[in-house]
Structures are given as structure tokens and as C-alpha cells.
C-alpha positions as CSV (number, residue, x, y, z in Angstrom):
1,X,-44.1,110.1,-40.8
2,X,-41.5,111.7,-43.0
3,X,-38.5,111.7,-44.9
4,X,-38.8,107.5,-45.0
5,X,-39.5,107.6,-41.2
6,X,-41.7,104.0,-40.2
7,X,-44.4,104.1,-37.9
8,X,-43.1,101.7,-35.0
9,X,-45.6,99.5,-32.5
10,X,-44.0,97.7,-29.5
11,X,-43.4,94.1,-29.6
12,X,-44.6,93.5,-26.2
13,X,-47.6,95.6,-26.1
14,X,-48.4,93.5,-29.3
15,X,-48.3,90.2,-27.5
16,X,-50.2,91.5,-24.2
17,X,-52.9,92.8,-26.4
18,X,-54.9,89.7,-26.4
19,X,-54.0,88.6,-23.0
20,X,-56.9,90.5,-21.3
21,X,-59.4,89.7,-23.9
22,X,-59.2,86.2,-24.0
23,X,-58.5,85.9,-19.9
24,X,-62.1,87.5,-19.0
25,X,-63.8,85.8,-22.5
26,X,-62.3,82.5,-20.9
27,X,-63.6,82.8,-17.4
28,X,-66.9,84.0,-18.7
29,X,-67.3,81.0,-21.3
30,X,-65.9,78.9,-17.9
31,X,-68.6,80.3,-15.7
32,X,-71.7,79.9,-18.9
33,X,-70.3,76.4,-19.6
34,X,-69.9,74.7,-15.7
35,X,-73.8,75.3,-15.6
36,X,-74.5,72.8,-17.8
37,X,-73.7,69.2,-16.9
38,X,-72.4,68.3,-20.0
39,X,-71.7,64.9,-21.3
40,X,-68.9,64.0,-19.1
41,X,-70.5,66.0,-16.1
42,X,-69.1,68.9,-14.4
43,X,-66.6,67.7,-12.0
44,X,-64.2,65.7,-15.1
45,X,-64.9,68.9,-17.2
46,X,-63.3,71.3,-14.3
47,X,-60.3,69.0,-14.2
48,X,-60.1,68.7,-17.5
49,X,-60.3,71.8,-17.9
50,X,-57.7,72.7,-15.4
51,X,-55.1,70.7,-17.0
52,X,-56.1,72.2,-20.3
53,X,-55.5,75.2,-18.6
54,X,-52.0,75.0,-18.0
55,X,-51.0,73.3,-21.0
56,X,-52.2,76.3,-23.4
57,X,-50.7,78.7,-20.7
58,X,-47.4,76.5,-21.1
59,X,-47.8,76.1,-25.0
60,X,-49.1,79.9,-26.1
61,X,-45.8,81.1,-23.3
62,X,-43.2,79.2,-25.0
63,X,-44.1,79.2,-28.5
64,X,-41.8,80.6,-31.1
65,X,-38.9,82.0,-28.5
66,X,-36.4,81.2,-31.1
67,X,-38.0,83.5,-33.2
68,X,-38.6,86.6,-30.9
69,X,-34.8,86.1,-29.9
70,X,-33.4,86.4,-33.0
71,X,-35.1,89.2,-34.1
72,X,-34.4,91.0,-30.5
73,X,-30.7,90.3,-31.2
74,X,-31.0,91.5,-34.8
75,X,-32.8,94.0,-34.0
76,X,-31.4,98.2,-35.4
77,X,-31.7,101.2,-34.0
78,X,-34.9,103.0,-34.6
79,X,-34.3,106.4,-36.6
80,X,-34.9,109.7,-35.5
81,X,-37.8,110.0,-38.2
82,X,-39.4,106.6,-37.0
83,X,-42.7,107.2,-35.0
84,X,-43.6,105.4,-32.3
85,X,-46.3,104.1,-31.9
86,X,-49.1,104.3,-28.1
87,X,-49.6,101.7,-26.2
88,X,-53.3,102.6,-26.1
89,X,-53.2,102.7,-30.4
90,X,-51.3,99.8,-31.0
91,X,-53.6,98.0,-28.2
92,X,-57.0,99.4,-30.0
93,X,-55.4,98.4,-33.3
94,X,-54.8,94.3,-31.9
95,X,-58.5,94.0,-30.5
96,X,-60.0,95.5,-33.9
97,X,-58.7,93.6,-35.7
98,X,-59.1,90.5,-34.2
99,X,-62.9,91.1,-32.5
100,X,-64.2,87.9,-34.9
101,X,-61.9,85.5,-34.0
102,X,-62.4,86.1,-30.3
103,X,-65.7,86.1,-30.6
104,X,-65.6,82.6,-32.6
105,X,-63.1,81.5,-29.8
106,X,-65.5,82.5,-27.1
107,X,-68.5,81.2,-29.3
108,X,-66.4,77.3,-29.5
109,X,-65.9,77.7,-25.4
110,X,-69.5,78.1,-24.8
111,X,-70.5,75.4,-27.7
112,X,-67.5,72.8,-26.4
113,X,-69.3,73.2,-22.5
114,X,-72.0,70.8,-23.8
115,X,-69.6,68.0,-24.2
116,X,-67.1,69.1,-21.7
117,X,-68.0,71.6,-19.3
118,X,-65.8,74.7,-18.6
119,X,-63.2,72.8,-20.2
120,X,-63.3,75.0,-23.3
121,X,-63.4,78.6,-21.5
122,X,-60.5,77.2,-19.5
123,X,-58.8,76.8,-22.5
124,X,-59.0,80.4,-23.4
125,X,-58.3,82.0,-20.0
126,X,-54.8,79.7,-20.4
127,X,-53.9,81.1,-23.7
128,X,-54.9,84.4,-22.1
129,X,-52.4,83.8,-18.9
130,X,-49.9,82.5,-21.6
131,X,-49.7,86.0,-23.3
132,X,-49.1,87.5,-20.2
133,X,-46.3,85.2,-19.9
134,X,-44.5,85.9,-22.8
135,X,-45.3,89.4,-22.5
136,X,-43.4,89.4,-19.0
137,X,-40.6,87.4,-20.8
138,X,-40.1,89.8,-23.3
139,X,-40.1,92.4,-20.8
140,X,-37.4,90.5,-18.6
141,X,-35.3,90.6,-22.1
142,X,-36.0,94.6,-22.7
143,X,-34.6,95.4,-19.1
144,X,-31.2,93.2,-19.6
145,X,-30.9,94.3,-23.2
146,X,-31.5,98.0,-21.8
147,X,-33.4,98.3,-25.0
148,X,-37.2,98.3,-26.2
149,X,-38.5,96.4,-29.1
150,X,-40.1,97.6,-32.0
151,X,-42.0,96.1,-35.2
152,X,-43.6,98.3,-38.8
153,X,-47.0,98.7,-37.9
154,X,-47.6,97.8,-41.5
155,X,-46.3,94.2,-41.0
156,X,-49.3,93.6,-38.4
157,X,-51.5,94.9,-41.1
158,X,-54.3,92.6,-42.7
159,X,-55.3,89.8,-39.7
160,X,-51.2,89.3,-39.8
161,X,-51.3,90.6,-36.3
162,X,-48.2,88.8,-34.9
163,X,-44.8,90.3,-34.0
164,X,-43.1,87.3,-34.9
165,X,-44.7,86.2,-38.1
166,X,-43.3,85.9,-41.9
167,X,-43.9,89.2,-42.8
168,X,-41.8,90.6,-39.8
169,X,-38.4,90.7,-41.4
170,X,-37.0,92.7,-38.1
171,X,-37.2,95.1,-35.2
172,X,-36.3,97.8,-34.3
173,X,-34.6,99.4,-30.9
174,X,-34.7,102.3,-28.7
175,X,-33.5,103.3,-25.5
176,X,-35.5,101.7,-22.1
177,X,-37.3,105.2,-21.7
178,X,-39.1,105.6,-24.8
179,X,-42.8,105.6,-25.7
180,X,-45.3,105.3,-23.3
181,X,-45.4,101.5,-22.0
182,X,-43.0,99.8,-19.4
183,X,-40.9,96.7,-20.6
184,X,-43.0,94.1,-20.7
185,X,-45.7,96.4,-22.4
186,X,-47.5,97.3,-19.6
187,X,-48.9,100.4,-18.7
188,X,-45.6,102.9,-17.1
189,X,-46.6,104.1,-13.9
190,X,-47.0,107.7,-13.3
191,X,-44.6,109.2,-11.1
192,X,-46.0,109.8,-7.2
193,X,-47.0,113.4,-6.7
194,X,-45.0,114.5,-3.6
């Protein structure tokens, strides 16, 4: 970075992160935690579960809209010194630093199967599937807005690894083409070889 350029991760890629992480630690902890019968037995912890499911998918999806939209409209055009940021770095960068509290989340689905089984693994493949959600959403809003979102790396610095939290002040926008993920932070697919 130079002459006051800002090192730039994308919003969306931020959010999706921790959707893959804590959709296969879910459906593991699910898996573990259905073998034991539990103290309500199996069949009222897989129903419990699934409603659990689609609450946290529901709750993690909608939560703080408001704020992402505000920012997005906000939001100033990235300079020509700014550096953006890959998808696989900023990823990397999500997961490192927050390996403990998935673990402690995936540690609390396994431990929760003994009173409720599955119910607490279903829990975190929702939040998971919620991520995706909003992810998608943000996407949707990048593709109308014909416009990519950005955030300071250094705000997502120090376990305050959210693109909407206190510390983000505002974004930052480029054109629909730039950097190395799809709207939506998805990988971009590579052109077909003809």
C-alpha cells in the first residue's frame, strides 16, 4: 500500500467466510450427537433440531440489514492506491482468526447432544446456511448497484471480524469486475476454454 492507499477485503466474501465452516462442523456435531439417545431421545431432538434449524438460518440471514444497507448506500469509491484484497486471503484471514470459537461452537453442539440430540449441530449447520443467505443477498445488492463492496482490512482486525460492526465506519466501491470473487463472494468462474 502506498501514498495512503487502504488494503480493501470484500464485504461478501467476509460474510461467506464462516458459512462453510460452520455448515460441515454442524452436520458433523449433528451426525456425533443423533447417536446418543439423549435425555429427550432422538426422534424430539431431530425435530427440535430442525426447527432450530431454520430459525438460526432465518435469524443469522436477516440480522443487521439495516446496517449493511446503509453502509452499501454510503459507500465511496475505492482509490486508485487502495489494494484489494483475494478472496482466498481475506477467506484464510476469517477462519484464523476465528478457529477457537468454532471449535467452542462445535465443542457446545457435541456437549448439548446429551440433553438434546442433534439439536445443537443443527443449530450450527443453520447459522452456516444463514451466512450463505446473506452472502447471496448482498450479492443480489452488488449486481443492481453494479458495484462491489469493500471494508479496511484493519477494521476486521483483533476477533472484530464483522463487516458491519462498530468499528466499520464505511465501505468502499468498485466497479462489478474487480478483484477476484463474483458478487455474492463466491468464487468467479473461469472462462470455458473453446
Amino acid at each position: 500500500m502506498t501514498r495512503g492507499g487502504q488494503g480493501l477485503a470484500r464485504v461478501a466474501v467476509v460474510v461467506r467466510a464462516g458459512a462453510a465452516p460452520l455448515w460441515w462442523l454442524g452436520v458433523l456435531a449433528a451426525g456425533i450427537g443423533s447417536l446418543a439417545p439423549g435425555l429427550t431421545g432422538r426422534r424430539i431432538g431431530v425435530l427440535a433440531g430442525a426447527a432450530l434449524f431454520v430459525l438460526a438460518a432465518a435469524v443469522v440471514a436477516g440480522s443487521r440489514r439495516k446496517r449493511y444497507t446503509a453502509l452499501a448506500a454510503s459507500a465511496a469509491r475505492a482509490g486508485k492506491h487502495d489494494v484489494l484484497q483475494d478472496r482466498a486471503v481475506t477467506v484464510r484471514n476469517w477462519r484464523r482468526g476465528n478457529r477457537w470459537w468454532l471449535l467452542l461452537a462445535f465443542l457446545a453442539a457435541l456437549g448439548s447432544a446429551f440433553a438434546v440430540p442433534a439439536a445443537g449441530g443443527m443449530v450450527l449447520a443453520g447459522c452456516g446456511v444463514g451466512l450463505w443467505l446473506k452472502s447471496a443477498w448482498l450479492g443480489r445488492r452488488e449486481r443492481d448497484g453494479e458495484a462491489l463492496l469493500w471494508v479496511r482490512v484493519d477494521w476486521l482486525r483483533g476477533g472484530a471480524a464483522h463487516p458491519a460492526g462498530k468499528r466499520v465506519k464505511a465501505y468502499r466501491s468498485t466497479g462489478i469486475a474487480a478483484g477476484d470473487a463474483a458478487p455474492g463472494g463466491a468464487r468467479k468462474k473461469s472462462p470455458a476454454l473453446v
